[in-house]
C-alpha positions in Angstrom: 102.4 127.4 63.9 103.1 130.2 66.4 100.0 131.5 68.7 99.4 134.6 68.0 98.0 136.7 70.8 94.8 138.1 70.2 94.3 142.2 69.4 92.1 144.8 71.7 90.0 147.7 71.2 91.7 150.3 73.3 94.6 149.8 71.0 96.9 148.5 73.7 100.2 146.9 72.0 99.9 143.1 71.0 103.2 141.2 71.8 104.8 139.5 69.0 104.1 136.4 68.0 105.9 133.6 69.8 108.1 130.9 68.9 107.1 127.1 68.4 107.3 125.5 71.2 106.4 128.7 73.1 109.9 130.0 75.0 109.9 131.3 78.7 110.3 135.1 77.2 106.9 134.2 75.1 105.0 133.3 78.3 106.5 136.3 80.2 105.3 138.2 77.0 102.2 137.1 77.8 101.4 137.6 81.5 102.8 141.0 80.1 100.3 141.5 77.9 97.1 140.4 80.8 98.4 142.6 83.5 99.0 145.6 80.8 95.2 145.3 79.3 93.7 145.2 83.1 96.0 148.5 84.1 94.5 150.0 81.3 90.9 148.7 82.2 91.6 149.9 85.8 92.5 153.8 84.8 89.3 154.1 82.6 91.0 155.9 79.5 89.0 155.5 76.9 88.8 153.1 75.1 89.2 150.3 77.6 89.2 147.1 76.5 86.1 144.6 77.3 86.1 142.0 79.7 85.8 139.2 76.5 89.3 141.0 75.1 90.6 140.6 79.1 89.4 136.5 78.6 90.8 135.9 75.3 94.4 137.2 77.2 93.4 134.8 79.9 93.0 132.1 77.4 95.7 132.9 75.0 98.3 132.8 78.1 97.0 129.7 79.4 97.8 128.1 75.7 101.2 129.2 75.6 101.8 128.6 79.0 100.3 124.9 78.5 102.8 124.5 75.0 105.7 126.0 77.1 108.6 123.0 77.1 111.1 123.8 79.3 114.7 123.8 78.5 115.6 121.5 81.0 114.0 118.4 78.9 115.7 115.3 79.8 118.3 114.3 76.6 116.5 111.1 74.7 119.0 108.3 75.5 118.3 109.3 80.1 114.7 107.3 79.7 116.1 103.9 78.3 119.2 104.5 80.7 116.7 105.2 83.8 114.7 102.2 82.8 117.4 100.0 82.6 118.9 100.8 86.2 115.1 100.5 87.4 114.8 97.0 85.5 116.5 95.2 88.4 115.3 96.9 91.4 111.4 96.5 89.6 112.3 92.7 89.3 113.4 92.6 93.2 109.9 94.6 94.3 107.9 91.3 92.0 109.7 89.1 93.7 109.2 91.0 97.1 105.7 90.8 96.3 105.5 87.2 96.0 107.3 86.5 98.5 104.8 88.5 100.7 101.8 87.3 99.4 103.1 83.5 99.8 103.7 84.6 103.6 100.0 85.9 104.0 98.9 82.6 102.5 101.0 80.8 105.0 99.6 82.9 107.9 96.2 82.3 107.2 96.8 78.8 107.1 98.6 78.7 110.3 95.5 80.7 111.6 93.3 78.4 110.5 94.7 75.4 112.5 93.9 77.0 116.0 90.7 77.3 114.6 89.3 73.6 115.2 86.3 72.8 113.1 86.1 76.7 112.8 82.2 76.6 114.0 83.6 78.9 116.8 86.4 80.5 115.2 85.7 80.3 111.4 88.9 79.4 108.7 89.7 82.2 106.6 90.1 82.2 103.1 92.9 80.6 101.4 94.0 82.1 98.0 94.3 79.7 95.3 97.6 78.9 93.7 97.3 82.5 91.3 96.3 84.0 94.1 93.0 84.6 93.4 90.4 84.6 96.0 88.0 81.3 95.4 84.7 82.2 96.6 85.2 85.0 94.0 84.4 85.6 90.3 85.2 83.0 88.2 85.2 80.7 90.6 82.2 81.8 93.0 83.3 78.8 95.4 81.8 78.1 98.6 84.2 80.0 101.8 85.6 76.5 103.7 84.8 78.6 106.7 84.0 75.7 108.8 84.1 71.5 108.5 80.8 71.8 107.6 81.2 73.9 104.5 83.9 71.5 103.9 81.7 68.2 103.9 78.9 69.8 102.0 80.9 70.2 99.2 79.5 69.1 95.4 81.5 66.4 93.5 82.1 70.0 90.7 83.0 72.3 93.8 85.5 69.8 95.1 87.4 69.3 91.6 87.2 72.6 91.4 89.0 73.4 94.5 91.4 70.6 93.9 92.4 72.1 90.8 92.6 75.4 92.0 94.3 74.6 95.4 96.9 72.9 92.8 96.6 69.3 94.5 95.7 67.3 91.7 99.4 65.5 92.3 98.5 64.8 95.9 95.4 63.1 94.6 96.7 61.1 91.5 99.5 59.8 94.1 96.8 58.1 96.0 95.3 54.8 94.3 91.2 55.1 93.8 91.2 58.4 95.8 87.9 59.0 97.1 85.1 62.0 97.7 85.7 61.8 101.1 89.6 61.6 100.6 89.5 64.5 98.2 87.6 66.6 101.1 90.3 66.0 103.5 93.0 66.6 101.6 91.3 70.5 100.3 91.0 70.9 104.6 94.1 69.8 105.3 95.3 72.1 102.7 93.3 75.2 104.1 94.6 74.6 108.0 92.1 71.8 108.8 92.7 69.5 110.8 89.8 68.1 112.4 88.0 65.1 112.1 85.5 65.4 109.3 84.4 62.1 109.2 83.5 59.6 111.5 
């Protein structure tokens, strides 16, 4: 349906109504019609129109202005074109992506074995293998910021890092693999290597 300006008490000339969608002539038709009705407000010939008949112009040419499409709309089949010569370069930047976040978890591993037993120079936090962070929700691990941290861990928090850290192989491949065992392989895994037991 075509918006139809609204009409004015000092009898000023309404412009047509428009077409649907609204064309650039229709919102030039409009911006006609504001500046025409203020003029005439301005020169105080009787009747001038009110300033709610000046805000319903306002209004009505920000509608057609919003419905406006442009003639320069892209034709239908340019989106599936675009997104199929984006579909490679959007599967490079994923695997860019990964790439860089397996090189921050190397880094931070690398960090972590200058560290020592990390009392003076804690480790830093190793991602798991979805790289989520594991003294996060769901997780809500301890932070293996130190050898300590790592020995205190609970018989739950140290499955739980095994499975998370992705070393269940590691630990099936050793026969009747211990607590202790497990705890060493989870700091070796982080950057640790320091003694942890005596």
């Amino acid at each position: 349906m075509a918006l139809v300006a609204p009409i004015n008490g000092a009898r000023i000339a309404v412009p047509p109504a428009g077409q649907v969608p609204p064309t650039r002539e229709d919102v030039g038709a409009a911006v006609d019609y504001v500046m025409r009705l203020q003029q005439h407000r301005k020169t105080e010939i009787q009747p001038t129109p009110t300033l709610e008949e000046i805000g319903n112009v306002h209004v009505h040419l920000e509608t057609v202005t919003a419905k406006h499409v442009p003639a320069e709309v892209a034709p239908g089949w340019f989106q599936a074109a675009l997104d199929d010569a984006l579909a490679p370069i959007k599967e490079e930047l994923v695997k860019t992506g990964q790439t860089l976040v397996k090189i921050q978890r190397e880094n931070a591993i690398a960090r972590n074995t200058q560290c020592g037993d990390g009392l003076a120079r804690p480790f830093e936090i190793i991602t798991t293998k979805t790289n989520e962070d594991p003294t996060k929700a769901p997780h809500n691990l301890p932070h293996l910021n130190n050898t300590s941290a790592i020995c205190n861990l609970s018989h739950l928090q140290v499955s739980e890092y095994i499975t998370q850290y992705d070393l269940d192989t590691q630990v099936n491949a050793v026969p009747n693999c211990t607590y202790d065992r497990k705890k060493i392989m989870i700091a070796q895994y982080v950057g640790c290597y320091a003694v942890l037991f005596s």
